[in-house]
C-alpha positions as a Markdown table, in Angstrom:
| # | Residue | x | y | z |
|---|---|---|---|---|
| 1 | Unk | 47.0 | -28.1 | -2.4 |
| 2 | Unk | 49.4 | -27.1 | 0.5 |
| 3 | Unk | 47.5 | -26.7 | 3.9 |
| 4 | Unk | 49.8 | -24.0 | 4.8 |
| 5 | Unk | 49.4 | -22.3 | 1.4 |
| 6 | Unk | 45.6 | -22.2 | 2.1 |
| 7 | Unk | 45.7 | -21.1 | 5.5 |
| 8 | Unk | 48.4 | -18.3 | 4.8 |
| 9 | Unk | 46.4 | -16.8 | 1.6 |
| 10 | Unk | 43.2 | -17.6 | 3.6 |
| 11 | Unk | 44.3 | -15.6 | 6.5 |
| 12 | Unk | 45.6 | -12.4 | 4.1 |
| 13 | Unk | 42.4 | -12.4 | 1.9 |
| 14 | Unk | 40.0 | -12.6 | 5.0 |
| 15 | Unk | 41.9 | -10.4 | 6.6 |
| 16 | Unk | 41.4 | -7.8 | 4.2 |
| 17 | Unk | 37.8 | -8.6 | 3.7 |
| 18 | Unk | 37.0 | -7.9 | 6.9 |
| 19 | Unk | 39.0 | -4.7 | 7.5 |
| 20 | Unk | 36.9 | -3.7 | 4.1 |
| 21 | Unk | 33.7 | -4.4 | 5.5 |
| 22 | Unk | 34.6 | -2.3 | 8.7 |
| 23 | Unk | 35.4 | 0.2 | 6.7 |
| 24 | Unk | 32.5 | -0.1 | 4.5 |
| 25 | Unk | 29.7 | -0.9 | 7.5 |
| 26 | Unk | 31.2 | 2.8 | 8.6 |
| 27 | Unk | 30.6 | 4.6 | 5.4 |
| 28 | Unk | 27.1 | 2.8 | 4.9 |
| 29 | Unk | 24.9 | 5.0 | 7.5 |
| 30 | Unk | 27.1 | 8.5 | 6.2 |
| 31 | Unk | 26.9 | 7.8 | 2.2 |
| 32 | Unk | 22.9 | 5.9 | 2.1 |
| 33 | Unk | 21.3 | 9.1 | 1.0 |
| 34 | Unk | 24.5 | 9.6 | -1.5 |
| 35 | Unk | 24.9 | 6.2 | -3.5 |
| 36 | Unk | 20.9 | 5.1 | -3.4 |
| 37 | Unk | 19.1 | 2.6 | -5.9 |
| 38 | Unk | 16.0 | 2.2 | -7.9 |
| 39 | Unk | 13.8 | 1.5 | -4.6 |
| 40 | Unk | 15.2 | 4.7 | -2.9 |
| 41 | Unk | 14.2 | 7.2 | -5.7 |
| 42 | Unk | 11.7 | 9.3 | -3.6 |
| 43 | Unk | 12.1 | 7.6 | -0.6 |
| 44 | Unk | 15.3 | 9.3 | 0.4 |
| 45 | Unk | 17.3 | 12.3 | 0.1 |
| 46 | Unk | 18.8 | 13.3 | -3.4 |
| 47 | Unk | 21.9 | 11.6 | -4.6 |
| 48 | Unk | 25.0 | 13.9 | -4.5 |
| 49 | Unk | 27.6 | 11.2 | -5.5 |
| 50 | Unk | 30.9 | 12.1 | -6.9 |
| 51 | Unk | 32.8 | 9.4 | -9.3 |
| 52 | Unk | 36.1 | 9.9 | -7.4 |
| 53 | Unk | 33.6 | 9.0 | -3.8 |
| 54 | Unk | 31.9 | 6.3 | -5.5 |
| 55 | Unk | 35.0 | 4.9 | -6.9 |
| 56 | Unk | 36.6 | 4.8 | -3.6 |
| 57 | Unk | 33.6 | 2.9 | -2.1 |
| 58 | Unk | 33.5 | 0.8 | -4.9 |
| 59 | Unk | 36.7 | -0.7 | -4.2 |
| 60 | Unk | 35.8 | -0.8 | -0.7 |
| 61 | Unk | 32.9 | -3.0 | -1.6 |
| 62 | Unk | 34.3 | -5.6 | -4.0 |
| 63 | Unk | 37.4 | -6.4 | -1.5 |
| 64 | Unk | 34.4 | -6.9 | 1.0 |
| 65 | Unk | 32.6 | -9.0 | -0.6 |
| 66 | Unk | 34.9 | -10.7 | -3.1 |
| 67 | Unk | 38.2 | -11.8 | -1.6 |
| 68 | Unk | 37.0 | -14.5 | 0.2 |
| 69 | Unk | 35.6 | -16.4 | -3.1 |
| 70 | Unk | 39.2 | -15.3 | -4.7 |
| 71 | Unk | 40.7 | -17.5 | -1.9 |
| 72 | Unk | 40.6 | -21.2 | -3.9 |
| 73 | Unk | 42.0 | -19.5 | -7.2 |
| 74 | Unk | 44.8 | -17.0 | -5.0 |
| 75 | Unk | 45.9 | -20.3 | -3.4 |
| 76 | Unk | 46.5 | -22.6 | -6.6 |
| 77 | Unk | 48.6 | -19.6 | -7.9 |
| 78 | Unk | 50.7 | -19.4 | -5.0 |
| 79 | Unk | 51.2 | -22.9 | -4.8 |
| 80 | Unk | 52.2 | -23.4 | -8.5 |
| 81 | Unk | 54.1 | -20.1 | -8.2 |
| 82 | Unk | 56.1 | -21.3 | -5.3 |
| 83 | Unk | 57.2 | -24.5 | -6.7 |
| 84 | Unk | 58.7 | -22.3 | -9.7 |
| 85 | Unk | 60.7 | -20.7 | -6.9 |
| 86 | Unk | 59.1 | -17.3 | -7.5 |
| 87 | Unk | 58.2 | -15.0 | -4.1 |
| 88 | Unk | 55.1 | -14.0 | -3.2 |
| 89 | Unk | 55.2 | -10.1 | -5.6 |
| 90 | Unk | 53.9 | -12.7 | -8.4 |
| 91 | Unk | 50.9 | -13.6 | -6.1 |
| 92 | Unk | 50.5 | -10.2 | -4.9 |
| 93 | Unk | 50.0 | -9.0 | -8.6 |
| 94 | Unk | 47.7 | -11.6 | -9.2 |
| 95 | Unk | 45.4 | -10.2 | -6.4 |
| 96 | Unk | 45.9 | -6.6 | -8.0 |
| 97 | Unk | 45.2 | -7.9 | -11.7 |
| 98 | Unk | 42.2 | -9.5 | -9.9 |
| 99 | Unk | 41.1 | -6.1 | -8.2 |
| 100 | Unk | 42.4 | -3.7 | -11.1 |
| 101 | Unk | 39.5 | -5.7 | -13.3 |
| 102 | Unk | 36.8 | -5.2 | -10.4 |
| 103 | Unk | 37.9 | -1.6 | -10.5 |
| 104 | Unk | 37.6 | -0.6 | -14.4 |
| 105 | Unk | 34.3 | -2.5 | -14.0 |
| 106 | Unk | 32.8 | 0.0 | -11.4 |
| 107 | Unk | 32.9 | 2.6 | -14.2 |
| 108 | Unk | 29.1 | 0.9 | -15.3 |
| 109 | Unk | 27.3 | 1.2 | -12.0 |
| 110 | Unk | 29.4 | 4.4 | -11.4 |
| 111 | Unk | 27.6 | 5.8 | -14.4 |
| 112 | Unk | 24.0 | 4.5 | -13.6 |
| 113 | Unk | 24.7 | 5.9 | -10.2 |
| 114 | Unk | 25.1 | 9.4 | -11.6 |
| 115 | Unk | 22.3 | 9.4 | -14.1 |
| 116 | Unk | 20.0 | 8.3 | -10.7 |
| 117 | Unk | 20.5 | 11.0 | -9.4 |
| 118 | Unk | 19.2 | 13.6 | -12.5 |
| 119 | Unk | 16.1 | 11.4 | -11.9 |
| 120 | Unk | 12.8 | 13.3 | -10.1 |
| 121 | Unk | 12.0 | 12.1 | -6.3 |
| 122 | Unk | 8.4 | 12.1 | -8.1 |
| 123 | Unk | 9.3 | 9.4 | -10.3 |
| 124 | Unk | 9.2 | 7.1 | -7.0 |
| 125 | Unk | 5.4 | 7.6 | -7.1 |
| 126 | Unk | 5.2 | 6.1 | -11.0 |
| 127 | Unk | 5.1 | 2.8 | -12.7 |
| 128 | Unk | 8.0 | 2.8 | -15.0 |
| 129 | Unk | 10.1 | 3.0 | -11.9 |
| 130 | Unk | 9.2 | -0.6 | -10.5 |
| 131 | Unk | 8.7 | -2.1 | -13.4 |
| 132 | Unk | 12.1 | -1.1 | -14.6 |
| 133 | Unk | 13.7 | -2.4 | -11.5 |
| 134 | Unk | 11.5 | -5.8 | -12.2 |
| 135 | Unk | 13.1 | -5.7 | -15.4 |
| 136 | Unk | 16.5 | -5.5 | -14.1 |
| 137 | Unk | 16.0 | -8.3 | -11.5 |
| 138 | Unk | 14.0 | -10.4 | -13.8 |
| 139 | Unk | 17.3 | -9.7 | -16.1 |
| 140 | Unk | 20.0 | -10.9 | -13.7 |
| 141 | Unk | 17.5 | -14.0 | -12.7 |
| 142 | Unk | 17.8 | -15.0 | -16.5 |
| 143 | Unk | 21.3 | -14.7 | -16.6 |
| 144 | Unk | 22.3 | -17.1 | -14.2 |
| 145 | Unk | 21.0 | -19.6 | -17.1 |
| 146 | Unk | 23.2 | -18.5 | -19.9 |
| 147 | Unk | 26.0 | -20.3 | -21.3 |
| 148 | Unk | 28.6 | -17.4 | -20.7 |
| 149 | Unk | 27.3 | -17.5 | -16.7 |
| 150 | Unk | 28.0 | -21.5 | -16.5 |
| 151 | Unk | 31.3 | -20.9 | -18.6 |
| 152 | Unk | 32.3 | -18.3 | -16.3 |
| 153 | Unk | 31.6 | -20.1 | -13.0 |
| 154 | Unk | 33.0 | -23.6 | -14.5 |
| 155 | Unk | 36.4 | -21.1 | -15.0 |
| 156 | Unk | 35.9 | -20.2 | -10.9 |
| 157 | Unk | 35.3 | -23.5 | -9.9 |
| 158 | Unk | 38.4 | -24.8 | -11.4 |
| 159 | Unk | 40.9 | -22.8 | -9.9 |
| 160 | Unk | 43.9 | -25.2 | -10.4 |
| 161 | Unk | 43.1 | -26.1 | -14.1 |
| 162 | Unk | 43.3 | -21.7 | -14.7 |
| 163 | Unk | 46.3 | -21.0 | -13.2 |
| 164 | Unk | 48.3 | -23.6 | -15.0 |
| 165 | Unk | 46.5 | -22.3 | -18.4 |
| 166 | Unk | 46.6 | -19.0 | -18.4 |
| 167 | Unk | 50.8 | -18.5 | -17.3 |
| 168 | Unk | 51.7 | -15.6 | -19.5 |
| 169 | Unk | 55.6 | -16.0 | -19.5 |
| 170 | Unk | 55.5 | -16.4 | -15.3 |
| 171 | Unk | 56.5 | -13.5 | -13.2 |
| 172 | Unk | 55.2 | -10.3 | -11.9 |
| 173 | Unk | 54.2 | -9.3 | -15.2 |
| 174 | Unk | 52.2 | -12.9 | -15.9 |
| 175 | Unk | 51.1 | -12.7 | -12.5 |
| 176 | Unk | 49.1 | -9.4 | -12.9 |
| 177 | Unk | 47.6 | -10.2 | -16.3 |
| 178 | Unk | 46.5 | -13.3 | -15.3 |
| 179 | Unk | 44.8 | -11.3 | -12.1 |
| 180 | Unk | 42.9 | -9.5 | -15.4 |
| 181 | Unk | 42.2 | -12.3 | -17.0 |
| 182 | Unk | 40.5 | -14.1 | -13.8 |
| 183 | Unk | 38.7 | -10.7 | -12.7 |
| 184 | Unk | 37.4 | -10.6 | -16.2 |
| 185 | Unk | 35.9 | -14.1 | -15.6 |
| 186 | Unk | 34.9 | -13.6 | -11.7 |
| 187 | Unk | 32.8 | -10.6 | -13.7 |
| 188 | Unk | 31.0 | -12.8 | -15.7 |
| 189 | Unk | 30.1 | -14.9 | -13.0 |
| 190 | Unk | 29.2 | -12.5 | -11.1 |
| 191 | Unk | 27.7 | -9.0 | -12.6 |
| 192 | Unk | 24.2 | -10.5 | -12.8 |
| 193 | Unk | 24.0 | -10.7 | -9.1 |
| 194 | Unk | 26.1 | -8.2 | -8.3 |
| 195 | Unk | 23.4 | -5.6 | -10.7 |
| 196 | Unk | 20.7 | -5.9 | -8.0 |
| 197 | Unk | 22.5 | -3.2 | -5.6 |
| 198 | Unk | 21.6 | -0.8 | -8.0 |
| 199 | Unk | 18.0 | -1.5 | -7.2 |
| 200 | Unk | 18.0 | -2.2 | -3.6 |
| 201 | Unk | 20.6 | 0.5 | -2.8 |
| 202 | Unk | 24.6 | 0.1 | -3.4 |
| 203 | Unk | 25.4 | 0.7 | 0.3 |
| 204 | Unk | 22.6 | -2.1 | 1.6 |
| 205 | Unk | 24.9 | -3.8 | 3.9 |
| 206 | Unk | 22.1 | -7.0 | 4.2 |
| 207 | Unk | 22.2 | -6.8 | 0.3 |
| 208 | Unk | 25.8 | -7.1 | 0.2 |
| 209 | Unk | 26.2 | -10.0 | 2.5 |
| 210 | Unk | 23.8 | -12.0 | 0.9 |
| 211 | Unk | 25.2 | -11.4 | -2.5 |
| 212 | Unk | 28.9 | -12.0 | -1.0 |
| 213 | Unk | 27.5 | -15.2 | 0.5 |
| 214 | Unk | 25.8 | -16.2 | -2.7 |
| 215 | Unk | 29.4 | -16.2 | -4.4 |
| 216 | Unk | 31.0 | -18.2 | -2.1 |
| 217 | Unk | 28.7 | -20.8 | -1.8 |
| 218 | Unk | 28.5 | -21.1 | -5.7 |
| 219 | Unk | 32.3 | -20.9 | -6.5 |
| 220 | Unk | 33.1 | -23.4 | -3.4 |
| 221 | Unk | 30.3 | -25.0 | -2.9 |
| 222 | Unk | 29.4 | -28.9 | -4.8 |
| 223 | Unk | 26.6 | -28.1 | -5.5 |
| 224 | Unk | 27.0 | -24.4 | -6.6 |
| 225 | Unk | 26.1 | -25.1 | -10.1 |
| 226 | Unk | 22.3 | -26.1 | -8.8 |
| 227 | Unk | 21.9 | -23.2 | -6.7 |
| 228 | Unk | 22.8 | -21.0 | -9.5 |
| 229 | Unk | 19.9 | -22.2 | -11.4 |
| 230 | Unk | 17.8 | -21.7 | -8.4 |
| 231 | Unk | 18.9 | -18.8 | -7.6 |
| 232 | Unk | 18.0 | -17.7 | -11.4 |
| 233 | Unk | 14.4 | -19.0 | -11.4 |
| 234 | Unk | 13.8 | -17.1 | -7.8 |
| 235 | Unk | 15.1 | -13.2 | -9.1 |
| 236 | Unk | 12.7 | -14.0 | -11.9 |
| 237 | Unk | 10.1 | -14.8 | -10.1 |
| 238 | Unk | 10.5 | -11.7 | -8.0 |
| 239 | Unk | 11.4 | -9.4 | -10.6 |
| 240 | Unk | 7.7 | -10.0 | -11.9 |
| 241 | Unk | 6.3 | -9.7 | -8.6 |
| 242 | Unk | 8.0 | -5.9 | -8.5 |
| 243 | Unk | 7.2 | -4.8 | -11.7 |
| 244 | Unk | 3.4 | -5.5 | -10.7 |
| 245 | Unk | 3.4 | -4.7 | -7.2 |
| 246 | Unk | 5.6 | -1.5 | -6.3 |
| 247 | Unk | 5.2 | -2.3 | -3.0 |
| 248 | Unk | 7.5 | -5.1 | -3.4 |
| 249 | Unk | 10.0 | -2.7 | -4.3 |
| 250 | Unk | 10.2 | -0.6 | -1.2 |
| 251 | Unk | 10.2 | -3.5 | 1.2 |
| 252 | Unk | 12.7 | -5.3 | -0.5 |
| 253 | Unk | 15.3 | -2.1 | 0.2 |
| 254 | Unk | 13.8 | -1.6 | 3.3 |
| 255 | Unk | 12.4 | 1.6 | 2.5 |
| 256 | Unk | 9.0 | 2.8 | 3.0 |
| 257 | Unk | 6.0 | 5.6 | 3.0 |
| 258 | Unk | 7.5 | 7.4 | 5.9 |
| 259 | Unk | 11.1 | 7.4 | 4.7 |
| 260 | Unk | 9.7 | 8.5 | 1.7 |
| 261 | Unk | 7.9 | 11.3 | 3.5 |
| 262 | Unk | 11.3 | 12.5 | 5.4 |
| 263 | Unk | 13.1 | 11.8 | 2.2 |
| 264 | Unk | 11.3 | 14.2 | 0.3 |
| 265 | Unk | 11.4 | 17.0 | 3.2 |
| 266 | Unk | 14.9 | 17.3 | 3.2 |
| 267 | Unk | 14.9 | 17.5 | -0.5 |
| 268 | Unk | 12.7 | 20.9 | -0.2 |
């Protein structure tokens, strides 16, 4: 690849991830009691999320955390794209395809979000509640061992090899289904993971980093494909230590009896 390729798209895509983590660091202590998780029913103040607010955020969140593991696949498509002699709106539509598929996808969390918040602060003190959140963590452990995960990160990992298969006539047009086509994929890597926000809390900024840096370091990474699986037995280890110690649960969001306490005051 082109050393100035890479550093140009680097440099945008970074750039942008940053600015969308300020932005998002800055929302986090103003929107915690209003986009919550599993672990903060009854530990925090009601949810009062809007789909418009959480769509917004959403966005927010996946340039954050995903543009810098779009950088390898943003940089083969420039470079192929530039020795066609096309300018840099085809790459540009390939990073909106890309961001339009993220987008469509927040519609699922948007919705769980929502139904949350119908759910009693009381519920916090019951078992279903951890157990269900093992059960979701347990889930996304497991799925890091499916053949549609290693598919789907073999896709992300071969960043040249995509670009030069999935052309679609060249041009803007191309471009930005292509960007569809490789969000669609970067969801299938990724979802599992990505799934555990909604128990620790979507605005967990310590959450988010560690997911974000999880992505990187399997899309770029050597040995990515081993850490996945590692990754995978770990979540399922500790979705089975949630679901039978609800403890677990609050000290992984970082929420407690006191929290819970205040939480439940300013429901009243």
């Amino acid at each position: 690849m082109s050393r100035r390729v890479v550093v140009v798209v680097s440099a945008w895509l970074v750039a942008g991830s940053v600015l969308a983590w300020v932005v998002t660091a800055g929302q986090s202590s103003d929107m915690a009691g209003m986009a919550g998780g599993l672990a903060e029913i009854g530990t925090a103040s009601p949810m009062t999320l809007t789909g418009a607010t959480f769509l917004v955020m959403w966005v927010g969140m996946t340039t954050a955390m995903m543009f810098p593991t779009a950088v390898p696949m943003v940089a083969a498509h420039r470079m192929v794209t530039r020795r066609r002699g096309e300018g840099a709106a085809s790459t540009v539509a390939f990073v909106l395809g890309y961001l339009t598929a993220w987008t469509v996808a927040g519609v699922v969390p948007m919705a769980a979000l929502l139904g949350f918040r119908h759910v009693s602060a009381t519920a916090g003190e019951g078992r279903w509640l951890p157990t269900l959140a093992g059960v979701a963590v347990a889930a996304a452990g497991a799925y890091q061992f499916t053949r549609w995960k290693s598919v789907c990160l073999r896709t992300c990992r071969s960043p040249l090899a995509f670009v030069m298969s999935h052309d679609f006539g060249g041009g803007t047009v191309g471009a930005l289904r292509a960007g569809l086509v490789h969000g669609g994929y970067c969801l299938g890597c990724c979802w599992a993971a990505m799934s555990l926000l909604l128990v620790v809390g979507l605005m967990n900024l310590v959450w988010m980093a560690g997911i974000a840096l999880l992505f990187l370091t399997e899309k770029c990474w050597r040995h990515g494909v081993g850490l996945t699986r590692l990754v995978g037995a770990t979540l399922i280890a500790l979705g089975l230590l949630v679901a039978l110690e609800p403890a677990v649960l609050q000290a992984l969001a970082g929420t407690g009896s006191g929290s819970g306490e205040m939480g439940r005051q300013s429901g009243m």
